[in-house]
C-alpha angles and dihedrals in degrees: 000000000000108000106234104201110208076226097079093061139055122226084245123022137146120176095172120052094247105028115089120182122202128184105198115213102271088056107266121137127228134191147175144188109196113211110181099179091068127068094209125092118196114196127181140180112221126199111193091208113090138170093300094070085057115096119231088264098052089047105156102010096120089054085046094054089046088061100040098058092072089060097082130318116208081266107042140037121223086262101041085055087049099052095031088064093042094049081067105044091241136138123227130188155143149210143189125221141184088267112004140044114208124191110189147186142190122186136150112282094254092056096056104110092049089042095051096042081057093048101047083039076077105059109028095050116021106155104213108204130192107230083046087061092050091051099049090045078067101052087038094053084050086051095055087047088059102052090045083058087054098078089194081059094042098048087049094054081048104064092033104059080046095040092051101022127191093006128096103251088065099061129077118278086222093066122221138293086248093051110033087056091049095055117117133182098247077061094059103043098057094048086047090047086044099044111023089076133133088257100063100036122104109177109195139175140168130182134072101350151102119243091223088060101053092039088055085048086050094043094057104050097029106030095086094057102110118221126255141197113283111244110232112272110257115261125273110272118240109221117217117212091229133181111203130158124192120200111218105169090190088071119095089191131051110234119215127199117173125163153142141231116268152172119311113255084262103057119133085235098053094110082061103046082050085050085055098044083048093057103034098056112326098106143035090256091052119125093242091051089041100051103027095039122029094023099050114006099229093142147024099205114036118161144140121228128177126220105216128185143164091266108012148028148188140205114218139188121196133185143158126219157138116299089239091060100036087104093046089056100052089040086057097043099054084044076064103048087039086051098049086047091057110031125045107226126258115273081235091058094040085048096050091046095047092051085046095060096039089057087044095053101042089045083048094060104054100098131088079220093052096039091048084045081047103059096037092061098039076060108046089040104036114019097231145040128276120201131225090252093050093050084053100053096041089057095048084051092060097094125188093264089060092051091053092048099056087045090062097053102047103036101062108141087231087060097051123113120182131182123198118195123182161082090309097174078200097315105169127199129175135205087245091064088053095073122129 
């Protein structure tokens, strides 16, 4: 959970021209972004405690209610939901994530009341019946088959339950097999009283409305819920610079995962360590894409990606490739990281990457979905919200000594964790070889 205080945020702000924020008076937030040129409104409920409040035992229960409220409210049955959303032409959805749950909407501007009385249907009476529970541990067990049989899936769950060990960062969102099949309803309950709390509620939309209007729609579902006591914030993950590798004979490829402990998703150097992850292999001009790619054709899939949460973060590099080149890709790999600690990058590359990330996060923009997403996490993470403007110059601000600065901090040979799966036919590799 990420602990929201009322404080943050005044009872009526806009930094932005069109985005409004309102806490009502039991402590949920709720924001808008009007867009009056489009015809569309997306709406989402969003629960700021993911899968890293859950204890080993309860792994995978947030992703199990998400999936359960869309079983039968008090109000509606599975297939009324379904209709109903339908009837509108609308799309409804949800995820689960390591520290958030999200239930969204989007529906034609005209349709936003009956859209919104479904949505918050969800979360305010979900039924949760037993043989309904029986029946999802099922689909949800078939779910988890599926994403052991993605080798990409599989190889990230890998290094993660190694890179952040014994926390629950570090374990699949999905659950297990052991625990998805022991969960009751007496289980669930109690995690949904305990979590779906004013507290922990941030109700967002963007698109063709008024934020009078939607606040007047939240008000009235959500406006009787009374506040809680916040639960503690789960504790800081420790990260382990592990080496594992993981035989699976069925693979044809070898899938790599190294990477190294960085900033938090709030750190004031973010916009460079998004600079880094640009350049590096965030683009089809990266270096890692470039040299390992198109030079010499040692994989089809090479990216960075970066893990970023409220305490914590990690850089990551992933790749898949053949088992003879598996060691010519990691040495590369760490040329690259060694390369990026010695020598500032050129003003051309920083350009290219800069200009990169500015397209990406304008085009990125463009949605009633991704505006509504957009104002939700500036919020949770960040108490506020940033403007487009402000994104862009913070990212013009970002310089080459920045970038090898943060180089040198990330990419130190002690830090690294790496996780090999594959077919290895006995392919062996040391710490000593990892050296950069």
């Amino acid at each position: 959970m990420i602990p929201l205080s009322p404080a943050v945020f005044p009872q009526e702000s806009a930094s932005a021209a069109n985005v409004r924020c309102t806490v009502l008076p039991n402590g949920i937030k709720v924001l808008t972004e009007q867009m009056p040129h489009v015809r569309s409104v997306s709406a989402g409920i969003w629960v700021t405690a993911g899968s890293r409040c859950e204890s080993a035992q309860h792994n995978g229960i947030s992703h199990f209610i998400e999936h359960m409220v869309f079983k039968g409210t008090k109000n509606r049955s599975a297939e009324d939901i379904a209709r109903q959303t339908d009837s509108l032409g609308g799309h409804l959805d949800a995820f689960t994530s390591k520290e958030l749950v999200c239930f969204n909407a989007k529906m034609l501007d005209e349709h936003l009341e009956k859209s919104f009385d479904i949505l918050s249907d969800l979360v305010l009476n979900p039924l949760f019946v037993e043989e309904d529970i029986e029946k999802e541990k099922g689909v949800i067990l078939e779910e988890l088959k599926m994403g052991l049989d993605e080798p990409e899936n599989l190889v990230h769950d890998l290094f993660s339950s190694s890179f952040w060990e014994d926390h629950a960062v570090g374990r699949p969102i999905i659950g297990t097999k052991k625990t998805i099949q022991s969960f009751t309803r007496e289980m669930i309950l109690e995690y949904f009283g305990r979590y779906y709390t004013p507290n922990n509620l941030v109700i967002s939309a963007a698109g063709n409305l008024t934020h009078d209007r939607f606040l007047g729609l939240v008000e009235s579902k959500f406006g009787q819920l009374q506040p809680v006591d916040s639960a503690s914030a789960p504790a800081a993950p420790k990260t382990r610079p592990a080496l594992v590798l993981k035989n699976k004979r069925s693979l044809e490829q070898v899938h790599v995962c190294m990477g190294v402990p960085c900033n938090a998703v709030g750190d004031p150097r973010r916009f460079a360590s998004y600079v880094l992850s640009t350049l590096l292999g965030g683009s089809m001009s990266s270096r890692l894409f470039q040299n390992i790619r198109e030079k010499r054709g040692l994989a089809y899939s090479v990216f960075t990606e970066q893990m970023l949460y409220r305490d914590a973060g990690c850089f990551m590099v992933y790749a898949g490739t053949s088992l003879d080149s598996t060691k010519e890709l990691i040495r590369l790999t760490l040329q690259e990281f060694r390369e990026l600690r010695e020598q500032p990058v050129s003003d051309e590359e920083l350009r290219r990457a800069k200009d990169n990330m500015k397209g990406s996060f304008m085009l990125g923009l463009e949605s009633t979905h991704s505006r509504m997403s957009h104002i939700a996490r500036q919020h949770i993470y960040f108490g506020g919200h940033t403007t487009m403007d402000e994104i862009l110059a913070a990212v013009e601000n970002v310089t080459a000594a920045g970038v090898q600065e943060l180089s040198n901090e990330f990419f130190q040979p002690e830090r690294l964790a790496l996780t090999i799966l594959g077919n290895l036919n006995g392919f062996q590799l040391d710490r000593d070889s990892l050296g950069f």
